[in-house]
C-alpha positions in Angstrom: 94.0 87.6 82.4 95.8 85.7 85.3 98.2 87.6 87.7 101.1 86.4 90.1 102.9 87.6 93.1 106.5 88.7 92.2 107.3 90.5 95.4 107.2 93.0 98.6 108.5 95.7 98.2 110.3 97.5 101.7 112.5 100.7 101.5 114.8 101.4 103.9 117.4 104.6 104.0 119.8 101.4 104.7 119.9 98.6 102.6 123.0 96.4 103.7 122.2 96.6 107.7 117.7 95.6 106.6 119.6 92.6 104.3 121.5 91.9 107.4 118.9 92.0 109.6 116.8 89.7 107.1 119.4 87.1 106.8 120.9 87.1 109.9 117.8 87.0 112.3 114.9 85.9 110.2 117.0 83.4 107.9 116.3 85.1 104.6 118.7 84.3 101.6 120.1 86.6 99.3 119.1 86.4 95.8 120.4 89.5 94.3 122.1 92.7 94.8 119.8 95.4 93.2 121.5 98.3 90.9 124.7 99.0 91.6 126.4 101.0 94.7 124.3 99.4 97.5 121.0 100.5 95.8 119.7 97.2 97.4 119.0 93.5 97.8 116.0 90.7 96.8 115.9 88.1 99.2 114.1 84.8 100.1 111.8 85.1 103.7 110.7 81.5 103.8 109.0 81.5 100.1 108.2 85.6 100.6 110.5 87.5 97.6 111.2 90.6 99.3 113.0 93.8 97.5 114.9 95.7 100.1 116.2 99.1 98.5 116.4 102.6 99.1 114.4 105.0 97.5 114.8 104.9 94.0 116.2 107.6 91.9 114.4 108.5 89.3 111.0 107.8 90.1 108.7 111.3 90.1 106.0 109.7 92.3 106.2 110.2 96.0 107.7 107.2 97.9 108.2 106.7 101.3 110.0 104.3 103.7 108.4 101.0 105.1 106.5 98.6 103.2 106.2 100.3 99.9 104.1 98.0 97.6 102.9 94.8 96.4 104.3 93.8 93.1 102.1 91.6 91.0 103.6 90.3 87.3 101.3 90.0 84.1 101.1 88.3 80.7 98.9 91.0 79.0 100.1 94.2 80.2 97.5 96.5 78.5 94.5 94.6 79.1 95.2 94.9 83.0 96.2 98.4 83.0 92.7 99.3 81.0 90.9 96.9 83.2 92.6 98.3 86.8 92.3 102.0 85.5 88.4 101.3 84.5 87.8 99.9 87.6 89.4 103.0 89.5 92.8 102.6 89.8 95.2 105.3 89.0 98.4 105.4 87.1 101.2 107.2 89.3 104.5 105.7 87.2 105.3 104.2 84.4 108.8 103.1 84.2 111.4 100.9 82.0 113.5 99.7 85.2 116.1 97.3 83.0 115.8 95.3 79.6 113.2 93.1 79.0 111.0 94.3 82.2 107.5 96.6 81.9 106.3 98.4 84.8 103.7 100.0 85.8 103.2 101.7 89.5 99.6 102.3 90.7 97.3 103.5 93.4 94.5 101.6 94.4 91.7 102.1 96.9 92.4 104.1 100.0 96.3 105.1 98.9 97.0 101.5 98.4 99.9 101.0 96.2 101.0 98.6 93.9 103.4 97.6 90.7 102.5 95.9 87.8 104.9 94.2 85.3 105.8 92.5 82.8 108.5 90.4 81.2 108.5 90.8 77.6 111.3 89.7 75.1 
């Protein structure tokens, strides 16, 4: 099972003035405008993909504001989810963000949280 770093995830209740702030005094680059209505941005740090949104509606686990997760992208979904579960991870989401995308949110030691996806066909 081999894993990869997709991106940080940080939630603001602003998203156009934290993408400014990313781009115009750390030099990020905008790769995307997330949802639709200013639901957010992923942008470029230096090599760092970073997800900038507000909280997301929909999602029943709690979220708060700040550096929300680490995202982490799979080829064999199941097998990681039985393997993080087994090794004491818990489950809080599991969610169908767009087409083609898997995702999984968890909690790891000490309230740690992180996502888990997949890109499937």
């Amino acid at each position: 099972m081999s894993f990869r770093f997709d991106h940080l995830h940080i939630k603001v209740t602003d998203p156009q003035t934290a993408k400014d702030f990313f781009v115009n005094s750390l030099g990020a680059v905008v790769l995307a405008e997330l949802g639709a209505g200013g639901y957010g941005y992923r942008v470029d740090l230096h090599g760092l993909v970073v997800n900038i949104t507000t909280l997301s509606p929909g999602q029943v686990r709690d979220q708060h504001y700040g550096i929300e997760h680490i995202a982490l992208e799979t080829d064999e979904f199941n097998e990681a989810i039985e393997d993080l579960t087994g090794g004491g991870a818990k489950v809080l989401e599991e969610v169908r963000t767009r087409e083609g995308l898997r995702v999984s949110f968890l909690e790891g030691s000490d309230g740690v949280q992180f996502e888990l996806l997949e890109k499937v066909d």
